[in-house]
N, C-alpha and C positions, 0 to 999 in steps of 0.2 A: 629077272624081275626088276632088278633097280635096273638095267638098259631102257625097259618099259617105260618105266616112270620117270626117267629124265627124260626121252622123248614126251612123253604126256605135260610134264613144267614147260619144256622149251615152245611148243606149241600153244598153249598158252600164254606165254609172254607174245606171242610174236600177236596173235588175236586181240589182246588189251591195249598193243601199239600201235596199230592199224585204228583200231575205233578211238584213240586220241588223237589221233591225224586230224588238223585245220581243214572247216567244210572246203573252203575257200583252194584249198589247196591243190595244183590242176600240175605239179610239174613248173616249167618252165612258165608256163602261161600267170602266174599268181601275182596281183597287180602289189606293189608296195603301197602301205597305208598311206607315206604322205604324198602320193597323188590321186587321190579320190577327188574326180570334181564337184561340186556342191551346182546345186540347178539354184539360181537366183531366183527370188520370189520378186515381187513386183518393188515392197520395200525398199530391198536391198539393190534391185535396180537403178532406183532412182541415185542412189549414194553414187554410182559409178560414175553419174554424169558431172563432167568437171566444172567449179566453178571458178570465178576468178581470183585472182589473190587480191585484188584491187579492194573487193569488198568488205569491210568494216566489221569485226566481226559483232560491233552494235548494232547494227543494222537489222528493221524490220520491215514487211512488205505495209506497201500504202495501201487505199484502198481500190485504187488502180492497177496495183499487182507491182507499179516497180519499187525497186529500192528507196530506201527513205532515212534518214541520218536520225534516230531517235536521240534529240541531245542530252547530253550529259550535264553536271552543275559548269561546268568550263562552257561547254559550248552555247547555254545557254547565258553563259555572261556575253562571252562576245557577241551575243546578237542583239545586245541591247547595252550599246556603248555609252558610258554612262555623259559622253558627249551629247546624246539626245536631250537628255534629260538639263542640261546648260539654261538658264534663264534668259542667255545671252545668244541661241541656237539665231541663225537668220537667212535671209534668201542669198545671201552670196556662198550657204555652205552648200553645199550640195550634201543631203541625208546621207548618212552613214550606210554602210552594205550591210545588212541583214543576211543572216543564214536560216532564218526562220521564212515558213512560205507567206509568201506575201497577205494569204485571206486569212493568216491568223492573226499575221502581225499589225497592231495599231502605234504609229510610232506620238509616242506623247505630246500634247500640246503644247507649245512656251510659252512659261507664266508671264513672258513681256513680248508685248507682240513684235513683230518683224518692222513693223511701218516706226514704230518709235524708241528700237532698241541700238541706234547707232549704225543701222547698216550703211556698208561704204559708200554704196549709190545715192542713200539723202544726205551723206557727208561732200558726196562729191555730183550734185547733180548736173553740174557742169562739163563736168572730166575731171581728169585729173593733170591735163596741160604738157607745160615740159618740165613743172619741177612743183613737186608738193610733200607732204606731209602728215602722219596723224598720229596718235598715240590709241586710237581707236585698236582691240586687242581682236579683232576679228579683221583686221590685217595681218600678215606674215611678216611684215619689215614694221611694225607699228614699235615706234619710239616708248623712251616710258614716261609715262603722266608726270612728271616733277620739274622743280625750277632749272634742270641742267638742260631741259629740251625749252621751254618756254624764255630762258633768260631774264626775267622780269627786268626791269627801269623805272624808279623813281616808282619806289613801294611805298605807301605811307604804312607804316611800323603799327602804327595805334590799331589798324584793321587786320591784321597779319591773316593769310589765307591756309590753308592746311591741306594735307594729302591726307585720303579715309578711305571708308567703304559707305558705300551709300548702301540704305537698307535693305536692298535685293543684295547686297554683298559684291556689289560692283566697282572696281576702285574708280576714284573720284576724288574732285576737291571741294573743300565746305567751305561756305561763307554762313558765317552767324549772325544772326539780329535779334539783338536785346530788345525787350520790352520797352517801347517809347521809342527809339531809334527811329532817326531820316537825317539822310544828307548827311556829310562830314563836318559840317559844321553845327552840329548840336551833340549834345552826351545826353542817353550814353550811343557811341559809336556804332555802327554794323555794316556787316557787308567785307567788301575786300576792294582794293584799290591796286593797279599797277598797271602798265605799258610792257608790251612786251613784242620785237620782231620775232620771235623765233627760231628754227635752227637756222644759223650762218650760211648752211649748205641752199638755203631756198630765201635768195635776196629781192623782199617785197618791192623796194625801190624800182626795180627791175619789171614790173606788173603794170601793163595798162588794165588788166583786167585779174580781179584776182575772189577767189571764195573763200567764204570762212565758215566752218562749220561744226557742232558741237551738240552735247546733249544734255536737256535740262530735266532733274528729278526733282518734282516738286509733291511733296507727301502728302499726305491723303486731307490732314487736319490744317493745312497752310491754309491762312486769313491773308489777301493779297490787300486789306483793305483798297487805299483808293489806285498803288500800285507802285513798282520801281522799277529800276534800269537792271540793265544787263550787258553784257559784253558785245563788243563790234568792231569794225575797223574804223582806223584812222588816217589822214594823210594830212601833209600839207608843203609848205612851200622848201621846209630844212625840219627840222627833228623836234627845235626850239619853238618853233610855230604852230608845229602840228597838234601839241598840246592846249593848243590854247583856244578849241573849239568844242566847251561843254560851261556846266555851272554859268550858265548867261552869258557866258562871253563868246562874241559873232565876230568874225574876220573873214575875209575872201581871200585871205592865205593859208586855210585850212577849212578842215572837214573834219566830220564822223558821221557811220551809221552803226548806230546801236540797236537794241530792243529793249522795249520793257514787256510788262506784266499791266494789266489796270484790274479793276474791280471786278469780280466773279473769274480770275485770271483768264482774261482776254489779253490778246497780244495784241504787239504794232511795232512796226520799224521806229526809229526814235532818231531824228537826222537833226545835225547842226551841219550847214549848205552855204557856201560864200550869200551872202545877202545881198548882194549889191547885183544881181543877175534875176532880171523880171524870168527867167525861162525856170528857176525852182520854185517859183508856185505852183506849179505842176504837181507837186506832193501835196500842198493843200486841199486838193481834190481827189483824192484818193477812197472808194468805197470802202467797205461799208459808212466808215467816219475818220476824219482828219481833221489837225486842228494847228495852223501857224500864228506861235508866237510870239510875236515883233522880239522878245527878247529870249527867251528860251525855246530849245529845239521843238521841232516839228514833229506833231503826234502825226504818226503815216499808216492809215491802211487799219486802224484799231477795230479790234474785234474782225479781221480777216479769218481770225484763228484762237482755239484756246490753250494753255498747255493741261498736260492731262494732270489731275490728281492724283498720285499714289502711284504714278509709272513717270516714263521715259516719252520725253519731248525732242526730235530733233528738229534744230533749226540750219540754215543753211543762207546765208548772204552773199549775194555775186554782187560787187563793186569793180563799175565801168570807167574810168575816166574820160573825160573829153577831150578832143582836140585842140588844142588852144585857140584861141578865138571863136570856138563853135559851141553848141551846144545841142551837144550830142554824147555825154554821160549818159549811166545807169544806174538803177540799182534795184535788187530783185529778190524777194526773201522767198525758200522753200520751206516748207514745215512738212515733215518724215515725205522727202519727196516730192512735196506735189507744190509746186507755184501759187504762192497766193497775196502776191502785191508784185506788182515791175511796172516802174517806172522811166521815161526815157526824156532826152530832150534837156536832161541836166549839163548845171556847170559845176561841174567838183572842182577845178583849180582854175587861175586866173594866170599860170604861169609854166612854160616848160620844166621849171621845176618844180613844178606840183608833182606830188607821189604818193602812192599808199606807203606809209612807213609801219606798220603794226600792226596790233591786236592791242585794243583800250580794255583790258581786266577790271570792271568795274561792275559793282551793283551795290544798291543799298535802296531803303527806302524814302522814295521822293519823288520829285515832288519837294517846293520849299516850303511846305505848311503842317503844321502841328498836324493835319488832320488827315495825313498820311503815314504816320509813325507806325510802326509794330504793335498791335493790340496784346504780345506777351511773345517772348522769346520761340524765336525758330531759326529754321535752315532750309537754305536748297545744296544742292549736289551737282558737278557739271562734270563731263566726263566726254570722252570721244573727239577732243578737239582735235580739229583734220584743216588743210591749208593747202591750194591750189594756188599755181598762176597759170590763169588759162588761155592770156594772149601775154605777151611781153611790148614794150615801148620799142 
């Protein structure tokens, strides 16, 4: 009886091990778990297809389907360099690269325009020859605006001139004028006074033909009453002479062309011309209005042009000399570029040693009559001064 019944246990054990046997389980044939292939769904399709590592991973689709840089606070800086944004931005720059696309981007207007903020081409509407100069800062080799580039000569102290910013924040030099002010021989004084060749490296002596050019800030509230001078070249027969063709006093061993300012700030070339040569009354006749003289220089070309109020004025003067015994001088003013007096047929010197020797530093209000003086304390601003010799002797 118990043989019975341990057969009856063993055959039940062996029935409860068999029905816990794995469905799955075939012998030899039974796949291992971790090679089950999984069937991709469309999803997970797409994940397979490789893309490139090149791609950003900021990057999102345009509305073109291709890739597109959505910028970041960096990226958007750099597309908007804050070089755009310069008062002083001009046509010789060529615009900054943008990474923004073009139909978004509008690149900012400059608060001074291009035609009278210094740019090099109405500094230099001539050329720039075999040897020039400027302290104009939208040049790369541009000098710096102070007396160690300029040199001045025979300063008069009582007018002393200064380095500033002119109120766009542009560096520059001021001349001031007190209330009542004209000419250097009344008080109270104004303006600035001095001579000056320039750097050593660019010897005006050396110029039969030479440009001077520079930039006038005349503020918004300037009263030009009836009008004054301004800066220009000089020459003459020696260094001693060449001084001695302004304030009334005429020699045909020197020269100057200057400019002034007149009434509703109208311009005009302002020339002292050897006198003793019938061929410079040729300035006399100059449109729109001229006026010579006999003892003070020669209004030339007045009202050709005005300077602007509350911006930037370039002016630009090409001074020709003649041949000796001919009379065949020049002299030619650009305002932001564009010609708007030239004169030919002149006699600038009466001797082969006639020469451009400088730059005459001068302005003040005059005119020799009380009723030019300064209606109440101002200033101008001059900046970008540039210097050419565009043929040599």
């Amino acid at each position: 009886m118990y043989t019975s019944k341990f057969l009856v246990y063993i055959l039940a054990a062996l029935v409860a091990t068999v029905a816990a046997a794995p469905h799955g389980k075939r012998g030899t044939c039974r796949r291992p778990h971790g090679t089950v292939t999984v069937i991709p769904t469309a999803t997970s399709a797409a994940a397979t297809v490789s893309t490139p590592a090149a791609v950003p991973s900021n990057t999102k689709p345009a509305s073109s389907g291709a890739p597109q840089v959505a910028p970041s606070s960096t990226t958007k800086a750099a597309a908007t360099p804050s070089t755009t944004k310069s008062s002083t931005v001009d046509e010789d720059n060529a615009p900054p690269t943008s990474t923004k696309s073009a139909s978004t981007t509008k690149a900012p207007a400059p608060t001074t325009p291009a035609t009278g903020g210094g740019a090099l081409s109405n500094l230099f509407p001539a050329g720039r020859g075999s040897m020039s100069w400027t302290v104009a800062s939208s040049d790369a080799n541009a000098l710096p605006l102070s007396d160690s580039t300029l040199r001045p000569e025979k300063v008069m102290r009582s007018v002393p001139h200064s380095y500033t910013k002119a109120p766009d924040g542009k560096a520059a030099m001021r001349a001031t004028y007190p209330r009542g002010s004209y000419t250097f021989g009344h008080s109270p004084q104004g303006g600035f006074s001095f001579y000056a060749p320039g750097p050593a490296a660019v010897d005006l002596t050396r110029a039969k033909e030479a440009t001077f050019g520079y930039s006038v800030y005349m503020p918004a509230g300037f009263d030009p009453v009836l009008g004054g001078k301004l800066p220009g070249l000089y020459g003459g027969n020696s260094d001693s002479q060449a001084t001695s063709c302004s304030g009334g006093r005429r020699d045909d061993a020197c020269f100057s062309v200057r400019l002034m300012w007149r009434s509703g700030a109208a311009g005009e070339l302002y020339t002292y011309l050897p006198p003793s040569f019938g061929a410079n009354k040729a300035v006399c006749n100059v449109a729109p209005s001229s006026d010579c003289n006999p003892t003070y220089g020669a209004s030339v070309g007045r009202g050709s042009f005005s300077f602007t109020k509350g911006g930037w004025t370039t002016v630009s003067e090409r001074v020709r000399l003649n041949d000796v015994g001919k009379s065949n001088g020049e002299i030619q003013l650009f305002v932001n570029g564009k010609s708007v007096i030239n004169v030919s047929g002149l006699v600038l010197r009466n001797s082969a040693a006639g020469r451009i020797r400088g730059m005459q530093f001068q302005t003040f209000f005059g005119g020799s009559k009380p009723q030019f003086a300064s209606t109440k304390n101002q200033e101008l601003f001059f900046s970008d001064f540039s210097l050419a010799v565009t043929q040599t002797l």
